[in-house]
Chimera marker file (.cmm) of the C-alpha trace (Angstrom):
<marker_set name="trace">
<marker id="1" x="-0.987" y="-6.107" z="-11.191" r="1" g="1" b="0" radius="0.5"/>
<marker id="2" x="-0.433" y="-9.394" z="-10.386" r="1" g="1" b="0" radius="0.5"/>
<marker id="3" x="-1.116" y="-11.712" z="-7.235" r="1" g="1" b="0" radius="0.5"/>
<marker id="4" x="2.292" y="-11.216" z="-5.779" r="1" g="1" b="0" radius="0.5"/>
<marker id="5" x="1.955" y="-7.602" z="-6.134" r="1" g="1" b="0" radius="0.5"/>
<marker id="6" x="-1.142" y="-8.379" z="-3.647" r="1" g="1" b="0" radius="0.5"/>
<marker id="7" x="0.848" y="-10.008" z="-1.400" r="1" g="1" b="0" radius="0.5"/>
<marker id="8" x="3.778" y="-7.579" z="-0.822" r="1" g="1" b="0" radius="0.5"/>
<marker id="9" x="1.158" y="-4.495" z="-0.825" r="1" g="1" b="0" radius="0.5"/>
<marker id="10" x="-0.212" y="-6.662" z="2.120" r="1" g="1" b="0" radius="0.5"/>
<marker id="11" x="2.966" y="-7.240" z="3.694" r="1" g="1" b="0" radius="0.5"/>
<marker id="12" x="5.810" y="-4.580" z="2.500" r="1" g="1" b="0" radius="0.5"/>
<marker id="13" x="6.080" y="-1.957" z="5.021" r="1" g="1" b="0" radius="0.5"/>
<marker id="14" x="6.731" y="1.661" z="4.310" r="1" g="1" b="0" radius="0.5"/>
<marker id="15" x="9.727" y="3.020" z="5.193" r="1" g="1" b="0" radius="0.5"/>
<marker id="16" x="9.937" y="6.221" z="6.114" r="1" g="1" b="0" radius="0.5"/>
<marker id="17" x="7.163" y="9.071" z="7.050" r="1" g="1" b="0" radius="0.5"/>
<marker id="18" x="4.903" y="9.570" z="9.122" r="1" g="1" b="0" radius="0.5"/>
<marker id="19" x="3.492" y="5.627" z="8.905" r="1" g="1" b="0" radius="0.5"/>
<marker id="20" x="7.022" y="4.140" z="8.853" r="1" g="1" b="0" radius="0.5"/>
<marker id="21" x="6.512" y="0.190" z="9.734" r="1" g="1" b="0" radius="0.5"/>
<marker id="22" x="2.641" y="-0.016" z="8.573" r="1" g="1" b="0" radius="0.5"/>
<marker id="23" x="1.909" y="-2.466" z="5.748" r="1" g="1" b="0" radius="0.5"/>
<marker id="24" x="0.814" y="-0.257" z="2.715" r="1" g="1" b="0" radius="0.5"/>
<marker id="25" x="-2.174" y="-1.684" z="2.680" r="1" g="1" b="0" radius="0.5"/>
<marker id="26" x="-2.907" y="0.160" z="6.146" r="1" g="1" b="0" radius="0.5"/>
<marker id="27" x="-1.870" y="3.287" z="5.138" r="1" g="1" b="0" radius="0.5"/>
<marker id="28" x="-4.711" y="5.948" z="5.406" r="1" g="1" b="0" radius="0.5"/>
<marker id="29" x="-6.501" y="6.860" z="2.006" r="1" g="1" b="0" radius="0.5"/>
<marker id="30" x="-5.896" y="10.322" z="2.270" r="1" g="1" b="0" radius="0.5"/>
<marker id="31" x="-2.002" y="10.042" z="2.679" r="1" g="1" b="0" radius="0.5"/>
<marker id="32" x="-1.793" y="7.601" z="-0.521" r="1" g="1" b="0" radius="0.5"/>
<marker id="33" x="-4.131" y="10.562" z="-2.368" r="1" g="1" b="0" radius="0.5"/>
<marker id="34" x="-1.377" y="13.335" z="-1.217" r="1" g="1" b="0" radius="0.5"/>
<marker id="35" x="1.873" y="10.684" z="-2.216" r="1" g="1" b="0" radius="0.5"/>
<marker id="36" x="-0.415" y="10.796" z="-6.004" r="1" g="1" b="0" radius="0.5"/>
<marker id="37" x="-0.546" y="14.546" z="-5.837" r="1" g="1" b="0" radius="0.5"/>
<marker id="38" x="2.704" y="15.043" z="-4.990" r="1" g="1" b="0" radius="0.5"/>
<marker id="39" x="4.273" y="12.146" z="-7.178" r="1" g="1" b="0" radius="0.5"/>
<marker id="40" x="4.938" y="8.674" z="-5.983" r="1" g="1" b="0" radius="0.5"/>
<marker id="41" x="8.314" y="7.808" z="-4.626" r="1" g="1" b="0" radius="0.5"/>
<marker id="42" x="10.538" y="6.085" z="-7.382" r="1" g="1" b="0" radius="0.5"/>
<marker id="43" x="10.686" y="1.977" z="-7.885" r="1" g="1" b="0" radius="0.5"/>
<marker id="44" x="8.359" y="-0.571" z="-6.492" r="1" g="1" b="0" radius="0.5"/>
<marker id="45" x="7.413" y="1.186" z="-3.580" r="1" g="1" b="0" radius="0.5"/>
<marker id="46" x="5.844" y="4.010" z="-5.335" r="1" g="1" b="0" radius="0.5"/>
<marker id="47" x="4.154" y="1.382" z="-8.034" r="1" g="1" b="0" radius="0.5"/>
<marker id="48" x="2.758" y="-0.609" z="-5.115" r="1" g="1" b="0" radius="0.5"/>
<marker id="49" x="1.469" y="2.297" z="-2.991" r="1" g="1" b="0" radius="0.5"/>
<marker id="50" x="-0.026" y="3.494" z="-6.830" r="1" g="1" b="0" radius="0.5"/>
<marker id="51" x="-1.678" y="-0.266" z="-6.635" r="1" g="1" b="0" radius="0.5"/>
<marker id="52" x="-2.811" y="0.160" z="-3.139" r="1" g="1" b="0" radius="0.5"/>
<marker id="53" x="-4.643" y="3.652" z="-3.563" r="1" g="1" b="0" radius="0.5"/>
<marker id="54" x="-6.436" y="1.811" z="-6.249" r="1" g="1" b="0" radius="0.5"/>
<marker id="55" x="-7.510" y="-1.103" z="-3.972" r="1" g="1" b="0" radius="0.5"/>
<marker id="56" x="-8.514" y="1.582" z="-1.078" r="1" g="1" b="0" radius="0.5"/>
<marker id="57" x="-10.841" y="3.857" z="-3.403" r="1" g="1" b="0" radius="0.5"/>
<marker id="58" x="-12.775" y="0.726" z="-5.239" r="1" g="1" b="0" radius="0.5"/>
<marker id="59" x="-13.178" y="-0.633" z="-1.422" r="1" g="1" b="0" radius="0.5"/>
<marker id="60" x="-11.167" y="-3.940" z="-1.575" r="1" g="1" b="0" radius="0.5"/>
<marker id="61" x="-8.969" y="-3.689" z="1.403" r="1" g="1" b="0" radius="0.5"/>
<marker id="62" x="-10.651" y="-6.577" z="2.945" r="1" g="1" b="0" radius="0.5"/>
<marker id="63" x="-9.378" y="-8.715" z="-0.091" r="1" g="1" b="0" radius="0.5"/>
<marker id="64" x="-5.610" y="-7.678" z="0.293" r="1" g="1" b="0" radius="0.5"/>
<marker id="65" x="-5.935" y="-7.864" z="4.716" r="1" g="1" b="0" radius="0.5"/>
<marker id="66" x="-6.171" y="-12.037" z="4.869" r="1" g="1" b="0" radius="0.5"/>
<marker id="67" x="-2.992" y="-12.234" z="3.247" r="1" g="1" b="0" radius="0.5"/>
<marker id="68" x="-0.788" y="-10.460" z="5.693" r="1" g="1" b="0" radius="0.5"/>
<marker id="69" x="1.842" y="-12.167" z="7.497" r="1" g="1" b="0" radius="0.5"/>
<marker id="70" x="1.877" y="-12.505" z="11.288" r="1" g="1" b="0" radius="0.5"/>
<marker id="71" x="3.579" y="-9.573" z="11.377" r="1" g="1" b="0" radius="0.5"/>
<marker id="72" x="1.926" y="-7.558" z="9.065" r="1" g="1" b="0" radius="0.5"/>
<link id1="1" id2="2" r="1" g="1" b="0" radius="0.2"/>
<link id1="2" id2="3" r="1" g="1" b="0" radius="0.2"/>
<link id1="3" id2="4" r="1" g="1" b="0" radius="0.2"/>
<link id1="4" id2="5" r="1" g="1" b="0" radius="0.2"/>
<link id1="5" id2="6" r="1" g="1" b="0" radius="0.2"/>
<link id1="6" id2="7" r="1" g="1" b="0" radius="0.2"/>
<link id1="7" id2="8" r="1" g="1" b="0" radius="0.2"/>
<link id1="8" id2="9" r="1" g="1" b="0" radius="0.2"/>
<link id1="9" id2="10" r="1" g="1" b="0" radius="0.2"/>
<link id1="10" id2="11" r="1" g="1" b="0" radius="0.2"/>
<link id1="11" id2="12" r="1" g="1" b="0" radius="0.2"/>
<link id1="12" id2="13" r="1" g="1" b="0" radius="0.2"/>
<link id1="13" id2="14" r="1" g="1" b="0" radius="0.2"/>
<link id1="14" id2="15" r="1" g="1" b="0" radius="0.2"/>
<link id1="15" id2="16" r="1" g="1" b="0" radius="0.2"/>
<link id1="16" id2="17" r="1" g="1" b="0" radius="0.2"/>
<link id1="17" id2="18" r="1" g="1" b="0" radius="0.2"/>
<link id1="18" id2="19" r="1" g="1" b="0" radius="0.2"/>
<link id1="19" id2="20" r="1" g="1" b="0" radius="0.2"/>
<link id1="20" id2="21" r="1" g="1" b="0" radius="0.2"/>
<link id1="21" id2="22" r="1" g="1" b="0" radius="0.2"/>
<link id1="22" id2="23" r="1" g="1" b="0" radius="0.2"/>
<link id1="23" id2="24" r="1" g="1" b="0" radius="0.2"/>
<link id1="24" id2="25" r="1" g="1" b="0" radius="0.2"/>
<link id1="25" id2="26" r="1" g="1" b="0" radius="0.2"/>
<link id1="26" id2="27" r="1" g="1" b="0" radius="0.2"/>
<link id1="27" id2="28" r="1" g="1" b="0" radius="0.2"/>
<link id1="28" id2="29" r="1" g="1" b="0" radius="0.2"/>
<link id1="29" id2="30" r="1" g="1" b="0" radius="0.2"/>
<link id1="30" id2="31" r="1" g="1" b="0" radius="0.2"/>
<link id1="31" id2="32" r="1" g="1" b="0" radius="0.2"/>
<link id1="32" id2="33" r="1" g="1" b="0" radius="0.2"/>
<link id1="33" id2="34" r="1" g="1" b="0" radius="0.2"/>
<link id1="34" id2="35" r="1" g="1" b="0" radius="0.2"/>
<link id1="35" id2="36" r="1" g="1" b="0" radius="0.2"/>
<link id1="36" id2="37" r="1" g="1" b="0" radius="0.2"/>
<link id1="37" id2="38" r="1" g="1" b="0" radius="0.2"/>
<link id1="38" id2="39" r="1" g="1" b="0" radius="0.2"/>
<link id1="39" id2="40" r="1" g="1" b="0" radius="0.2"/>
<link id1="40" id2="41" r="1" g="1" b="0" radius="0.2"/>
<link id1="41" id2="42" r="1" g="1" b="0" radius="0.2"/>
<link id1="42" id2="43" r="1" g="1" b="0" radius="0.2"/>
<link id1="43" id2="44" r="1" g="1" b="0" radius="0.2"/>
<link id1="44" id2="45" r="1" g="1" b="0" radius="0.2"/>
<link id1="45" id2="46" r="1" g="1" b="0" radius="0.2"/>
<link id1="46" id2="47" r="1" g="1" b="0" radius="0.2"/>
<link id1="47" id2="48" r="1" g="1" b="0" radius="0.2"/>
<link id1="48" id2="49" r="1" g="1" b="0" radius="0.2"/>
<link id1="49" id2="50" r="1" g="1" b="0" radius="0.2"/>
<link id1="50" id2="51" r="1" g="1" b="0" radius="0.2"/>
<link id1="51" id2="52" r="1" g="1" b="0" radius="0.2"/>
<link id1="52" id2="53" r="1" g="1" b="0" radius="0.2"/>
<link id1="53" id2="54" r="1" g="1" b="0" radius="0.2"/>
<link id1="54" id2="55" r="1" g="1" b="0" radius="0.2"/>
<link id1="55" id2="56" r="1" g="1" b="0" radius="0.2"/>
<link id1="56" id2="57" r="1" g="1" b="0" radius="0.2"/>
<link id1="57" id2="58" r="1" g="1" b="0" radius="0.2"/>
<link id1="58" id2="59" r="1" g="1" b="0" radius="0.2"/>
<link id1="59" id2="60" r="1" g="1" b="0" radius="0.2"/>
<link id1="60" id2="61" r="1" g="1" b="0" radius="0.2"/>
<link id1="61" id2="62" r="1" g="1" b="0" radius="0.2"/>
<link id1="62" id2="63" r="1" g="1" b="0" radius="0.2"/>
<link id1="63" id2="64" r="1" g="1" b="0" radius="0.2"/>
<link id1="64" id2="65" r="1" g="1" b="0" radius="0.2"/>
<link id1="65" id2="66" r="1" g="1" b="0" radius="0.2"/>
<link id1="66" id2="67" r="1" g="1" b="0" radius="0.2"/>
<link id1="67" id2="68" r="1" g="1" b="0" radius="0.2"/>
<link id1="68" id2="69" r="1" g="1" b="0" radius="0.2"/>
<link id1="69" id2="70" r="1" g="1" b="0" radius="0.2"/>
<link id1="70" id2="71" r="1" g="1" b="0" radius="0.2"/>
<link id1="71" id2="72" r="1" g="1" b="0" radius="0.2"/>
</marker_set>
């Protein structure tokens, strides 16, 4: 992991699903628990969202939050 990993989990937004357009970092613990159940989509996006279930379960959201974009 490293700190630009940080930043795009903040500001990369998923793109398909049920949360299409929400940062990964606001996606719901519960659906990043099924996506590791289920296997994690291929590439970055399923290394990040690995990343990001990590951050959720040890409680560090409010680490990744300040550095989202505007838009985020």
């Amino acid at each position: 992991m490293q700190q630009a990993d940080l930043v795009k989990i903040a500001n990369m937004q998923m793109p398909f699903g049920k949360y299409a357009g929400r940062s990964l970092i606001r996606l719901p613990e519960e659906y990043l628990l099924w996506f590791q159940k289920k296997g994690w989509p291929k590439g970055e996006l399923g290394r990040l969202m690995e990343i990001t279930l990590t951050i959720k379960m040890e409680n560090l959201d409010y680490l990744i939050l300040p550095l989202q974009s505007e838009r985020g």
